[in-house]
MOPAC internal coordinates of N, CA, C and O (Angstrom, degrees):
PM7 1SCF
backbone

  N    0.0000 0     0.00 0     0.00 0    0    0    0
  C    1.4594 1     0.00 0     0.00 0    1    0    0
  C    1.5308 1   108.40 1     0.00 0    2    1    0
  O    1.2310 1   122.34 1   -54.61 1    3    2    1
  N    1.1020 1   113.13 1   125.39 1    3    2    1
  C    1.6246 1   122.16 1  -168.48 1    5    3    2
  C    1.6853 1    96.99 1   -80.73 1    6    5    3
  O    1.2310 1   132.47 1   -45.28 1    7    6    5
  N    1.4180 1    93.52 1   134.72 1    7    6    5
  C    2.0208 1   110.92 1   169.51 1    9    7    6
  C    1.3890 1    99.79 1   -85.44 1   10    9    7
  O    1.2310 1   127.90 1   -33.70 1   11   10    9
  N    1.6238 1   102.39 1   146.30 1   11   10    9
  C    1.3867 1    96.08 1   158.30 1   13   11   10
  C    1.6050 1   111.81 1  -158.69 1   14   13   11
  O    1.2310 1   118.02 1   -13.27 1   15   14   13
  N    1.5717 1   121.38 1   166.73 1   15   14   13
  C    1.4033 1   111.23 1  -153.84 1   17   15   14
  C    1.1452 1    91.62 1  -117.90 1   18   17   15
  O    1.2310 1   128.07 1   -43.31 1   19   18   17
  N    1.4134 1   102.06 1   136.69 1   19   18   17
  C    1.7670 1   105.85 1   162.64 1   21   19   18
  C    1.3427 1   129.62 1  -137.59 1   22   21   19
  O    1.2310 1   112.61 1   -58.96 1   23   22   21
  N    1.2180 1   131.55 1   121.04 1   23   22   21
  C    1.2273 1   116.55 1   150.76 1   25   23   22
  C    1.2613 1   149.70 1   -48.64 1   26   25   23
  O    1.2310 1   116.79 1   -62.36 1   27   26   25
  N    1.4855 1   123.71 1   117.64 1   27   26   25
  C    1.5976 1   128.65 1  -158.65 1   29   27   26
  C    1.3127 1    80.41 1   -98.23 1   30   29   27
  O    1.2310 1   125.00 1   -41.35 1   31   30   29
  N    1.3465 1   108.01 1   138.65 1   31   30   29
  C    1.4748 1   104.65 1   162.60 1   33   31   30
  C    1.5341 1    97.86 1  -142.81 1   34   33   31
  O    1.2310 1   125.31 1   -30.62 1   35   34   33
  N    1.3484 1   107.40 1   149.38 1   35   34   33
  C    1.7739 1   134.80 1   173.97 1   37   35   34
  C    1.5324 1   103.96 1   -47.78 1   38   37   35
  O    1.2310 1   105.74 1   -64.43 1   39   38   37
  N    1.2862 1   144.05 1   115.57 1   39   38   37
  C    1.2489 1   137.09 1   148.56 1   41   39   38
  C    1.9944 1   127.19 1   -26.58 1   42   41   39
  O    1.2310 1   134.24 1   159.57 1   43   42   41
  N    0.9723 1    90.07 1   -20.43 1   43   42   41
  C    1.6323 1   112.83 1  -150.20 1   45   43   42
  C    1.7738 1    99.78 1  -108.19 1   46   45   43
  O    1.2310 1   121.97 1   175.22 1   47   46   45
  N    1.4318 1   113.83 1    -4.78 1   47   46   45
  C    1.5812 1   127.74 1  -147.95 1   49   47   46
  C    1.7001 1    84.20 1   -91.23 1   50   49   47
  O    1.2310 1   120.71 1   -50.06 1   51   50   49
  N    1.6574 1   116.25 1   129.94 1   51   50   49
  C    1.5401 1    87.56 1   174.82 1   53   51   50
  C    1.7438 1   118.29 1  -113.10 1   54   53   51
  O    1.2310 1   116.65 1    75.10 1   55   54   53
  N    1.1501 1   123.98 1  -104.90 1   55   54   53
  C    1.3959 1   105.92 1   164.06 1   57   55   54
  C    1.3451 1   146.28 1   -62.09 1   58   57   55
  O    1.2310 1   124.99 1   164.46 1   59   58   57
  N    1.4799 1   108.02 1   -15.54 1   59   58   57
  C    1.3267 1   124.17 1   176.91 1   61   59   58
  C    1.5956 1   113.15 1   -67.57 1   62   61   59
  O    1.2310 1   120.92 1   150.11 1   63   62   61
  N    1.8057 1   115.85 1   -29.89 1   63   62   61
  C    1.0480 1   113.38 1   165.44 1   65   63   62
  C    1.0255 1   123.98 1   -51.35 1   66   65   63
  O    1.2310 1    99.42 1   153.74 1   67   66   65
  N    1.2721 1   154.71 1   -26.26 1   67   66   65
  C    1.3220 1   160.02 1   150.68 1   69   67   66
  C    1.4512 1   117.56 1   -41.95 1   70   69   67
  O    1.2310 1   113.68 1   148.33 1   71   70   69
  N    1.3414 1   129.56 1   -31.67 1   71   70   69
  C    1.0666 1   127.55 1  -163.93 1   73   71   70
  C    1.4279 1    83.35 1  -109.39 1   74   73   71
  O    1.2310 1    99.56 1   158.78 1   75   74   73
  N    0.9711 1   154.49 1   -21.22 1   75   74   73
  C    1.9016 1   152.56 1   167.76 1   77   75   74
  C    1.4390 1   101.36 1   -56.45 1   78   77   75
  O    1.2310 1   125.48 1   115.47 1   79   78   77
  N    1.7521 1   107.09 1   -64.53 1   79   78   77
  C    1.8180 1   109.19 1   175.32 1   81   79   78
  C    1.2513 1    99.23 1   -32.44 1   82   81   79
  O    1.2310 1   118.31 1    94.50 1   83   82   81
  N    1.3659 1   120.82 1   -85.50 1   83   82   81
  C    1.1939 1   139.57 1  -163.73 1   85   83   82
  C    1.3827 1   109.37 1   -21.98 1   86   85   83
  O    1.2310 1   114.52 1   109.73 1   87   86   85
  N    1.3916 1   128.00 1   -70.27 1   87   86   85
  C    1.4087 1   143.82 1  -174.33 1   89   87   86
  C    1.5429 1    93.54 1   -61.81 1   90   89   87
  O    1.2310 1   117.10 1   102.28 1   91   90   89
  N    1.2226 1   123.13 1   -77.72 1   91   90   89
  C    1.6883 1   108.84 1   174.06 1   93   91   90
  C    1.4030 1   129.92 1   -23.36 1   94   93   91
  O    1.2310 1   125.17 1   119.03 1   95   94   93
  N    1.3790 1   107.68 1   -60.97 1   95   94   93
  C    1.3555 1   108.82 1   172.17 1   97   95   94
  C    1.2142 1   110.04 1   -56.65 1   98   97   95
  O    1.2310 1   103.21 1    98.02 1   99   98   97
  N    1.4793 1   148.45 1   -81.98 1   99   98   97
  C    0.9986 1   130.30 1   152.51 1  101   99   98
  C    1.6963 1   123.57 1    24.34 1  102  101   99
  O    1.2310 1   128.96 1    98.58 1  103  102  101
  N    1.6077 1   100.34 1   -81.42 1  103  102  101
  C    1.6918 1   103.15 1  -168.68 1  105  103  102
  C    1.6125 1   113.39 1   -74.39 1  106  105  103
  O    1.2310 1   119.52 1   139.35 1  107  106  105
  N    1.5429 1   118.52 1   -40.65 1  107  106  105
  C    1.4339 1   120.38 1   171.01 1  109  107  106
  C    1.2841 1   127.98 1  -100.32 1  110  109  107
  O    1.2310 1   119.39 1   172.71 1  111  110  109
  N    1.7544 1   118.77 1    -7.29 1  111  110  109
  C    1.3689 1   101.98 1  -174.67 1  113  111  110
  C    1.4709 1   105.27 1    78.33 1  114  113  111
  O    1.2310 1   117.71 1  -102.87 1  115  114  113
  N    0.8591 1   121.96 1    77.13 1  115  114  113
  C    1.8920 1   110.98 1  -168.89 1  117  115  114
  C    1.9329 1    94.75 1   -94.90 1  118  117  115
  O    1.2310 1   125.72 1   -19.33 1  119  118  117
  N    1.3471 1   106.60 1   160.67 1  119  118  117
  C    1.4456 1    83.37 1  -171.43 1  121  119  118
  C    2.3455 1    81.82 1  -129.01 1  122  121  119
  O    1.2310 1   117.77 1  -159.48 1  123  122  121
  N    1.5775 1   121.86 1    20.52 1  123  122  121
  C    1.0974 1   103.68 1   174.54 1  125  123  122
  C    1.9989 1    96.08 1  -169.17 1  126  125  123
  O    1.2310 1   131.82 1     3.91 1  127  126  125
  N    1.1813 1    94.79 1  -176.09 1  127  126  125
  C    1.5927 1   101.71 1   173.90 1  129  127  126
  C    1.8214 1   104.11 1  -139.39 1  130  129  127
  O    1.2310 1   126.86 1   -23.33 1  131  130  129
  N    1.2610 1   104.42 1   156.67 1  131  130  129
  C    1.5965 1   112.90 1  -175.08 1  133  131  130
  C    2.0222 1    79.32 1  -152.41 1  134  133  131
  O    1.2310 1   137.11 1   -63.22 1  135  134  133
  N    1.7840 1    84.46 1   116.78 1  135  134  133
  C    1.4303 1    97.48 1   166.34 1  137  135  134
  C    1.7921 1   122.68 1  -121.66 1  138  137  135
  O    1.2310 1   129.32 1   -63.24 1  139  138  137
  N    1.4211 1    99.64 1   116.76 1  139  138  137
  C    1.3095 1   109.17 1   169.21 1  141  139  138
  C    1.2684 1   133.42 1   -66.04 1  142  141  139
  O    1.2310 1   118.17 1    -6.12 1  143  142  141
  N    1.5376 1   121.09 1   173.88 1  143  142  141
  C    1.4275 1   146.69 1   167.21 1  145  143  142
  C    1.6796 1    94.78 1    43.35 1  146  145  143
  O    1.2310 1   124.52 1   -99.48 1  147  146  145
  N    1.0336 1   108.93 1    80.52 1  147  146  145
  C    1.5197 1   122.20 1  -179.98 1  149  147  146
  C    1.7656 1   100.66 1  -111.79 1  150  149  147
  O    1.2310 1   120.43 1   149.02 1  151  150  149
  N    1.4058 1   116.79 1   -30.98 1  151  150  149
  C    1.2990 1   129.62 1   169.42 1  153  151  150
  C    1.7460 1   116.63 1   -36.04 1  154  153  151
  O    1.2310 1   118.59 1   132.97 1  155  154  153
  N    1.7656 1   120.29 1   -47.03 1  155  154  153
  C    1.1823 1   109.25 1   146.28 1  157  155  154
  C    1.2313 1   140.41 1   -50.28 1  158  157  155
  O    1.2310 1   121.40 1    35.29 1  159  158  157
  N    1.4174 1   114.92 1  -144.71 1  159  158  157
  C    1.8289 1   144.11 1  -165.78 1  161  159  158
  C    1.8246 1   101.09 1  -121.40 1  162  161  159
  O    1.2310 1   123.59 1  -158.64 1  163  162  161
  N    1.6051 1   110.73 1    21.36 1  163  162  161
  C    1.1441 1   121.80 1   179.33 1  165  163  162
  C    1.7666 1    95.62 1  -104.64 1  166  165  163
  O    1.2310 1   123.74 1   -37.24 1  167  166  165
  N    1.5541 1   110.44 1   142.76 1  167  166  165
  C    1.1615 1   115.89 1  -157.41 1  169  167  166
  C    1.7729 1   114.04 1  -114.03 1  170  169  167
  O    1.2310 1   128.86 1   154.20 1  171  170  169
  N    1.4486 1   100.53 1   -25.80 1  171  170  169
  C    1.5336 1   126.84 1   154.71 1  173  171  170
  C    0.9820 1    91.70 1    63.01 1  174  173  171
  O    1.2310 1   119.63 1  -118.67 1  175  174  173
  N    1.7254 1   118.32 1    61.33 1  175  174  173
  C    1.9757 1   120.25 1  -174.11 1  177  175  174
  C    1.9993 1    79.18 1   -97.53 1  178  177  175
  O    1.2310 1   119.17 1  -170.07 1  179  178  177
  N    1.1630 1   119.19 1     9.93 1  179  178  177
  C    1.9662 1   107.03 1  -173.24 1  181  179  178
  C    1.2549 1    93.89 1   -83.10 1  182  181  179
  O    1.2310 1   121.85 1   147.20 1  183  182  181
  N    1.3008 1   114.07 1   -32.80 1  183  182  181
  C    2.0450 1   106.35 1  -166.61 1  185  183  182
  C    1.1797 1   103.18 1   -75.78 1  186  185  183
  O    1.2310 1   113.80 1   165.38 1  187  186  185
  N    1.3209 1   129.33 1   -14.62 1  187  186  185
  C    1.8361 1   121.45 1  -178.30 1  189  187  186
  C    1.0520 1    96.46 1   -84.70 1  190  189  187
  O    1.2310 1   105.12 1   151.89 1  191  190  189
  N    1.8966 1   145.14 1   -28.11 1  191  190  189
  C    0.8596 1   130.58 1  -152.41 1  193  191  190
  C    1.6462 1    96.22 1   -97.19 1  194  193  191
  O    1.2310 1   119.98 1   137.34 1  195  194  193
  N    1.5301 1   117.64 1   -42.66 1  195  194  193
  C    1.4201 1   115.48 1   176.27 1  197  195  194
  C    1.3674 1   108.72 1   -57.40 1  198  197  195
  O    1.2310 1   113.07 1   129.78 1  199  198  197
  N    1.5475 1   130.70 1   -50.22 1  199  198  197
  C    1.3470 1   134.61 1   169.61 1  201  199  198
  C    1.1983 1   135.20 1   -10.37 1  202  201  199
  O    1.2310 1   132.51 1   108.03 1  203  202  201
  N    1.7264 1    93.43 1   -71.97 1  203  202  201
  C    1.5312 1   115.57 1   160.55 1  205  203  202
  C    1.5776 1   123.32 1   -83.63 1  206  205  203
  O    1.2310 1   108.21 1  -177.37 1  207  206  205
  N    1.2227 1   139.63 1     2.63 1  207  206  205
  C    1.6013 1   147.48 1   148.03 1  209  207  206
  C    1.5455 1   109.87 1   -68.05 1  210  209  207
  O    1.2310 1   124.56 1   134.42 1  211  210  209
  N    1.3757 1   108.85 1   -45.58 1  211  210  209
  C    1.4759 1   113.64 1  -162.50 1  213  211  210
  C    1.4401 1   118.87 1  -106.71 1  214  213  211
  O    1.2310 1   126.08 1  -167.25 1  215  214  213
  N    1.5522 1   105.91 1    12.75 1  215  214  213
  C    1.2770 1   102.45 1  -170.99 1  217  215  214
  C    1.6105 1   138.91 1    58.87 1  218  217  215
  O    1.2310 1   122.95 1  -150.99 1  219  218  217
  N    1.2500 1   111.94 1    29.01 1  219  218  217
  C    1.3257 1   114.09 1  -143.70 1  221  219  218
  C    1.3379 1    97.53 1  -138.22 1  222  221  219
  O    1.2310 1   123.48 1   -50.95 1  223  222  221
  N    1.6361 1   110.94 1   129.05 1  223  222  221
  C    1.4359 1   114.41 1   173.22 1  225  223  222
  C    1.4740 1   109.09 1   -74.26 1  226  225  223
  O    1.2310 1   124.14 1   -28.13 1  227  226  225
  N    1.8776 1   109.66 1   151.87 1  227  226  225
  C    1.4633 1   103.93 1   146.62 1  229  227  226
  C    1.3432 1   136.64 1   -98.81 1  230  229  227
  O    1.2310 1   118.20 1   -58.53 1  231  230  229
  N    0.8868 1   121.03 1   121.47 1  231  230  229
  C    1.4530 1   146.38 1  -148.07 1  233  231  230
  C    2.0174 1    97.43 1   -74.08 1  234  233  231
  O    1.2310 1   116.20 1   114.56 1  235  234  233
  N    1.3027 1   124.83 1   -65.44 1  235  234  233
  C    1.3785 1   135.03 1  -162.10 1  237  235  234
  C    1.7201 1    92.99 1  -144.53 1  238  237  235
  O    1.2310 1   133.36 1   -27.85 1  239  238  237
  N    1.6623 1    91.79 1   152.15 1  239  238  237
  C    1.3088 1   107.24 1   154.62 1  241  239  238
  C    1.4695 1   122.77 1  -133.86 1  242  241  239
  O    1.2310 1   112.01 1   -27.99 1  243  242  241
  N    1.3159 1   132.67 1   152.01 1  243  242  241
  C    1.6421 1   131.45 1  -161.38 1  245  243  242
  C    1.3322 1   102.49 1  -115.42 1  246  245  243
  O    1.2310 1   117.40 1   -73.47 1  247  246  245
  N    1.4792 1   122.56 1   106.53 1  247  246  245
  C    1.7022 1   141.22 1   177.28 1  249  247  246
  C    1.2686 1    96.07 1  -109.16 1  250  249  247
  O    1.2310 1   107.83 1  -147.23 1  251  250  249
  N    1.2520 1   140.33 1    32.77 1  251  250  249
  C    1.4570 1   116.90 1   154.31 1  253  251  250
  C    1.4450 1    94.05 1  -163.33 1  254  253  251
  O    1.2310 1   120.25 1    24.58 1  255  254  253
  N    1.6270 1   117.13 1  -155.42 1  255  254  253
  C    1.3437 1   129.81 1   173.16 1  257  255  254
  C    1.8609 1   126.31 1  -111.66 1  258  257  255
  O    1.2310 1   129.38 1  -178.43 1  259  258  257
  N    1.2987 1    99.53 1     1.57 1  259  258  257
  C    2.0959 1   113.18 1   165.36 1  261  259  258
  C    1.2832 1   110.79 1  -129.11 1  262  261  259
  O    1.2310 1   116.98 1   -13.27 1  263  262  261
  N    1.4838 1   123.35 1   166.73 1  263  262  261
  C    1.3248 1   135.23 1  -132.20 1  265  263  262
  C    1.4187 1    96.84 1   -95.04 1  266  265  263
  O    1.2310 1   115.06 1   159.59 1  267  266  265
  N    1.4231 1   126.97 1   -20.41 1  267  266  265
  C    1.6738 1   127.68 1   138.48 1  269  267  266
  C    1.7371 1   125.58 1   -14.97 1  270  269  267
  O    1.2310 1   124.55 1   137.28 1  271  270  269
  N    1.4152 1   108.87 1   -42.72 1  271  270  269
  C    1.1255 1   119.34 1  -148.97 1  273  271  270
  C    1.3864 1   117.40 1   -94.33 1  274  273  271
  O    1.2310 1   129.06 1  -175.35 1  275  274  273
  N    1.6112 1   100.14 1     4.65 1  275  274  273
  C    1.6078 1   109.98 1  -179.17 1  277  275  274
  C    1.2081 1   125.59 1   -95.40 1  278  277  275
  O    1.2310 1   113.36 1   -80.66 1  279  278  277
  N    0.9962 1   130.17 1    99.34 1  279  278  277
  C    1.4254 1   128.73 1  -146.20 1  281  279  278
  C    1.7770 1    88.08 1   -99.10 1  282  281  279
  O    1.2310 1   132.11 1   -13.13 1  283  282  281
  N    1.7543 1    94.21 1   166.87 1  283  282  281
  C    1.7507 1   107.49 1   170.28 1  285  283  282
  C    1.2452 1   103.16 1   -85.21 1  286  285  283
  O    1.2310 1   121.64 1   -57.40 1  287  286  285
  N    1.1723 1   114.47 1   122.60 1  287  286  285
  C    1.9407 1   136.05 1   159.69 1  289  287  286
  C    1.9092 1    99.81 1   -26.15 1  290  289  287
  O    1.2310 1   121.40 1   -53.06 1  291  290  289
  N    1.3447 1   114.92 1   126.94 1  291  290  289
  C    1.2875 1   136.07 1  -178.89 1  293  291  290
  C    1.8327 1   103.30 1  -140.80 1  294  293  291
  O    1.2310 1   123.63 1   -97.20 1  295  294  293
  N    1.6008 1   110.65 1    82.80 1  295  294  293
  C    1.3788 1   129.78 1   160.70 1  297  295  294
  C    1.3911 1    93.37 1   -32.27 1  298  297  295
  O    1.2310 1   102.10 1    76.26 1  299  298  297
  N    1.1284 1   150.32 1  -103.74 1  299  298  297
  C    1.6011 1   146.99 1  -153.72 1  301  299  298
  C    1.1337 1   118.01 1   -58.21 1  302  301  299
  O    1.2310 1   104.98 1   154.52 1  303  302  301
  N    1.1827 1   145.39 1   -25.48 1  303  302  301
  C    1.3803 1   161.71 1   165.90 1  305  303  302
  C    1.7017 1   105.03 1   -50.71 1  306  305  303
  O    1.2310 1   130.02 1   117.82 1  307  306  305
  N    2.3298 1    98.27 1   -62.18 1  307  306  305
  C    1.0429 1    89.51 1  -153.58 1  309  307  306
  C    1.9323 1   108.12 1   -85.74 1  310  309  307
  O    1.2310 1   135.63 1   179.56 1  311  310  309
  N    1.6268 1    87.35 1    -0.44 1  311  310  309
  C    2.0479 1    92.85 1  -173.81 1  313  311  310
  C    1.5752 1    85.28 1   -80.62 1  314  313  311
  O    1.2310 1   106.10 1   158.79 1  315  314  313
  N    1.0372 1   143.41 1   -21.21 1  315  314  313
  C    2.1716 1   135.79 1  -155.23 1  317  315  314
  C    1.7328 1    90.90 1   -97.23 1  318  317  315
  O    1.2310 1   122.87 1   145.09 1  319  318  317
  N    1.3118 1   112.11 1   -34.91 1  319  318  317
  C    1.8200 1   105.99 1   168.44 1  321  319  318
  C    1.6224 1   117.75 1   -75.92 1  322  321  319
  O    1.2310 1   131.21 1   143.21 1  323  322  321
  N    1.5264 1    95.96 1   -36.79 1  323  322  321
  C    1.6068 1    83.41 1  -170.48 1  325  323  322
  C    1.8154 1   112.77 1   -84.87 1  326  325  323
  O    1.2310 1   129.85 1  -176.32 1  327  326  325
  N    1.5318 1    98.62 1     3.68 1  327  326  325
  C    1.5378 1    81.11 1   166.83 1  329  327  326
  C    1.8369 1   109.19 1  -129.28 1  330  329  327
  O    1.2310 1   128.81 1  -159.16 1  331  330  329
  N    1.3284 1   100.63 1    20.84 1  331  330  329
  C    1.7062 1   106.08 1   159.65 1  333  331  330
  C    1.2184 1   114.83 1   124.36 1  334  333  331
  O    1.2310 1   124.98 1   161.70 1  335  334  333
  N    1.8155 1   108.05 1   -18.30 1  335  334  333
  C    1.5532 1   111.27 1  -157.07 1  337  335  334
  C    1.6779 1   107.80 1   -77.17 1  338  337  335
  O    1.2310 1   122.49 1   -26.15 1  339  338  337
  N    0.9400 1   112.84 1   153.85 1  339  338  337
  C    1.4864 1   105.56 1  -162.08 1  341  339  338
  C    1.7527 1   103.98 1  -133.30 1  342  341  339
  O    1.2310 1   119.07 1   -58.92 1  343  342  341
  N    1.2301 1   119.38 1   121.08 1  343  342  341
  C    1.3406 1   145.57 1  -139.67 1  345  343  342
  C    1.4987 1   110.39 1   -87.62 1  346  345  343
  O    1.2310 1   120.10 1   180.00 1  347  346  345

């Protein structure tokens, strides 16, 4: 069964998240991202930016508060929300 590392990161996390990836990647090699609390008015434009810096797919995203709520990462979905367009 294959391991694998990810960074969870806060929806809500703002530029400093970038410099956390950064240092993570760095120490583990992360090989994905899983971004939370998307369920708010949080817009989680940091994971596109770590994404594309770090080379790194996102793996899940977290729209609610139980393990239901993690949906599979949708690139077009999540660029048409984060800039208003509505689906």
């Amino acid at each position: 069964m294959p391991v694998y590392v990810v960074l969870v990161i806060d929806a809500t996390t703002g530029q400093n998240g970038l410099v956390q990836a950064r240092e993570f990647d760095e120490a583990l090699d992360l090989d994905g991202i899983i971004l939370t609390k998307l369920d708010g008015t949080a817009k989680g434009g940091i994971a596109s930016a770590i994404s594309s810096e770090l080379n790194l797919p996102i793996l899940r995203i977290g729209v609610g508060e139980h393990i239901e709520d993690f949906q599979t990462f949708s690139a077009n979905s999540f660029s048409d929300e984060l800039v208003g367009i509505e689906g």
